[in-house]
Residue frames as qw, qx, qy, qz and C-alpha x, y, z in Angstrom:
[[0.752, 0.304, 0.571, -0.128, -0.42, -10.29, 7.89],
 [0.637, 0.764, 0.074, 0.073, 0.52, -8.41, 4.27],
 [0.158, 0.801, -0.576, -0.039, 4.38, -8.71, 5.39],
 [0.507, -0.190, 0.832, -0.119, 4.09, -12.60, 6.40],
 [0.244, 0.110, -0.716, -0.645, 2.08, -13.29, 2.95],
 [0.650, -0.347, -0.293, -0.609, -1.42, -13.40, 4.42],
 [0.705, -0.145, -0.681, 0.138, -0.34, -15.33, 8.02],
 [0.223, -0.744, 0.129, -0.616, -0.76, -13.74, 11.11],
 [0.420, -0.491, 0.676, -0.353, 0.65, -15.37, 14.65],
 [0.111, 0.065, 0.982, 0.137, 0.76, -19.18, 12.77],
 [0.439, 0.554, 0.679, -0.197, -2.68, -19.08, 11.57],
 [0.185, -0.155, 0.363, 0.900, -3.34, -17.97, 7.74],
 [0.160, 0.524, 0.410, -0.729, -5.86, -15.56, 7.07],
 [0.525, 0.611, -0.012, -0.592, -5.57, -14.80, 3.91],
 [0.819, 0.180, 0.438, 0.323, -4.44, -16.82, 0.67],
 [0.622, -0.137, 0.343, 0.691, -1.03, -16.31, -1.07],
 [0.296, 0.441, 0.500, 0.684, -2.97, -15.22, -4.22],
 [0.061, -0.848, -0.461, -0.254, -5.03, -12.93, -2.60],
 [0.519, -0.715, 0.073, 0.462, -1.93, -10.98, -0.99],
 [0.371, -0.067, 0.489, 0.787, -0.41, -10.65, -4.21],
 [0.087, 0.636, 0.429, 0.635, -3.51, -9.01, -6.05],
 [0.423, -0.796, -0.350, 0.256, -3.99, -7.30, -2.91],
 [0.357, -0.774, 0.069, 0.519, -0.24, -5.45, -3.72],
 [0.299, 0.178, 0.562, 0.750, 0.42, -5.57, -7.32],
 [0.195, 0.359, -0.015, -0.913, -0.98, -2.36, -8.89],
 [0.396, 0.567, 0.720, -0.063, -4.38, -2.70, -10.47],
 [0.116, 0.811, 0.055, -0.570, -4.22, 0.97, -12.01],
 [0.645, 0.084, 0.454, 0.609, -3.64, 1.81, -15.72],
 [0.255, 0.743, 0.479, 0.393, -3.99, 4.14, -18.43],
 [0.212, 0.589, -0.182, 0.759, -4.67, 7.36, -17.03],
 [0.731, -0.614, -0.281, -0.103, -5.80, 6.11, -13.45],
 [0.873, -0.223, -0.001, 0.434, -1.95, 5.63, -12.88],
 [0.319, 0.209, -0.680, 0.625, -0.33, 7.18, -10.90],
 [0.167, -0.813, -0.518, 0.206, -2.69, 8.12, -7.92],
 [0.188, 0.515, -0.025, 0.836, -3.13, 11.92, -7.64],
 [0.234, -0.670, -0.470, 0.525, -4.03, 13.88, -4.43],
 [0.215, 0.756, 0.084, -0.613, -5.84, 16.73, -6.11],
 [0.676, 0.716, -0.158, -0.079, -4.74, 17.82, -9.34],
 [0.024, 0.745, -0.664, -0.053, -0.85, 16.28, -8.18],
 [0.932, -0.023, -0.340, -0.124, 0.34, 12.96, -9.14],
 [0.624, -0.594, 0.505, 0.061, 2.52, 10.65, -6.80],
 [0.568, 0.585, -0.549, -0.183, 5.09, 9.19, -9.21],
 [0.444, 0.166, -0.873, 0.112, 5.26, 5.63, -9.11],
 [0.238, -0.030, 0.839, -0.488, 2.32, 5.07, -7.09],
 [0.333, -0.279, -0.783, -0.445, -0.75, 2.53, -8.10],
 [0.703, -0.235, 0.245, -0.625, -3.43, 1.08, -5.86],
 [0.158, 0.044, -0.979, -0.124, -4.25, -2.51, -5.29],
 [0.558, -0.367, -0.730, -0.144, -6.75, -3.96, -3.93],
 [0.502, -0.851, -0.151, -0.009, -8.11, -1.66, -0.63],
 [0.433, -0.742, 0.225, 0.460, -3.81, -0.14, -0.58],
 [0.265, 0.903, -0.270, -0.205, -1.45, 1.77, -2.22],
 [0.940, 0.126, 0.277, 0.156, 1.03, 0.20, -4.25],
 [0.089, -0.868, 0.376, 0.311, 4.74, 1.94, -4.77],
 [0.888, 0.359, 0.214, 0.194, 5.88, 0.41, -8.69],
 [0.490, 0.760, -0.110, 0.412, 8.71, 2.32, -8.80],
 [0.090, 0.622, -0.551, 0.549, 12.19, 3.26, -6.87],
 [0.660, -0.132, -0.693, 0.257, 13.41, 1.24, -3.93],
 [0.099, -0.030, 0.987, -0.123, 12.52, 0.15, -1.56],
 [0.341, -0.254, -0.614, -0.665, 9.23, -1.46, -2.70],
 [0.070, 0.282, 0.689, -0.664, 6.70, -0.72, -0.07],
 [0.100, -0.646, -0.661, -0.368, 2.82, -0.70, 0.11],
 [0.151, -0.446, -0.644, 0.603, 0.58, 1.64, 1.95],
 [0.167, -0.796, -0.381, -0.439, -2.35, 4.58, 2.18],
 [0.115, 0.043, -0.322, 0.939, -2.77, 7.91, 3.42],
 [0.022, -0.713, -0.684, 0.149, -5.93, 8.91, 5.00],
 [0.042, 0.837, 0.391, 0.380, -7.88, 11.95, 4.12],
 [0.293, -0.946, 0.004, -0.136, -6.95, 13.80, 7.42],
 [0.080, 0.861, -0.497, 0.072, -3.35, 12.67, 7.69],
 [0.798, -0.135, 0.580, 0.098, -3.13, 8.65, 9.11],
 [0.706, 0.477, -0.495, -0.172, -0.84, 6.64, 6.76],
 [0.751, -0.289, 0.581, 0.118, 0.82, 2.96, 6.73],
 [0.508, 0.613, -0.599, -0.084, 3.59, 1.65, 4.91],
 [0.915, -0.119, 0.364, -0.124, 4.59, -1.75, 4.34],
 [0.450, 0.611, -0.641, -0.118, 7.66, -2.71, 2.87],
 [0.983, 0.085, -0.102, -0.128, 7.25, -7.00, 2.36],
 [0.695, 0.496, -0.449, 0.262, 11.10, -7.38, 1.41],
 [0.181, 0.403, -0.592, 0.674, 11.86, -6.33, 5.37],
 [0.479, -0.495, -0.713, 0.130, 8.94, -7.72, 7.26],
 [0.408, -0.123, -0.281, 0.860, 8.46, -4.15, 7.85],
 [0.087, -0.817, -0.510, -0.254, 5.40, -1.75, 8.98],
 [0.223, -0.046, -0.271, 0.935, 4.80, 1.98, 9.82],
 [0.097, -0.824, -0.559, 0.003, 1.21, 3.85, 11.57],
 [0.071, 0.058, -0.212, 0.973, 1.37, 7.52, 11.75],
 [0.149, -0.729, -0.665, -0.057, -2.05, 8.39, 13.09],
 [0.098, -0.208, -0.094, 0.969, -1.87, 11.95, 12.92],
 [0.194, 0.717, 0.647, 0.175, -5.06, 13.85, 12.52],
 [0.162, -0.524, 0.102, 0.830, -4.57, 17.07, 11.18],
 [0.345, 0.676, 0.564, 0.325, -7.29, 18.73, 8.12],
 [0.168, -0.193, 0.164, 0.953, -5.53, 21.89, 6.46]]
């Protein structure tokens, strides 16, 4: 749905606009970059409920989970990735 611009199997779900604030970085100031702990992630925001990579190519969304799941989304290639690993160091 957030590489088709809010359409899933012909039927749209979400509106245009609400895919775009959904992946445009919302973060400023010192919010920006995210940090896991005390480390930042250059050139990563947030949007709207996902991460948001403003920087270096390719431009791709996505979130890591606490215990180790992440997805990435990279729009320009109609391209996703799940790792569902669960693993808590």
């Amino acid at each position: 749905m957030l590489t088709n611009g809010g359409e899933l199997g012909g039927e749209r779900l979400l509106r245009p606009d609400t895919v775009t604030e959904m992946t445009t970085n919302q973060l400023t100031g010192s919010a920006f970059p995210v940090r896991f702990g005390d480390e930042p992630w250059p050139g990563m925001g947030f949007g709207l409920g996902i991460g948001v990579q403003v920087s270096d190519t390719p431009p791709q969304i996505g979130w890591i989970g606490w215990s180790g799941t992440s997805a990435w989304i990279y729009p320009r290639d109609h391209t996703f990735i799940i790792t569902l690993s669960q693993s808590r160091n």
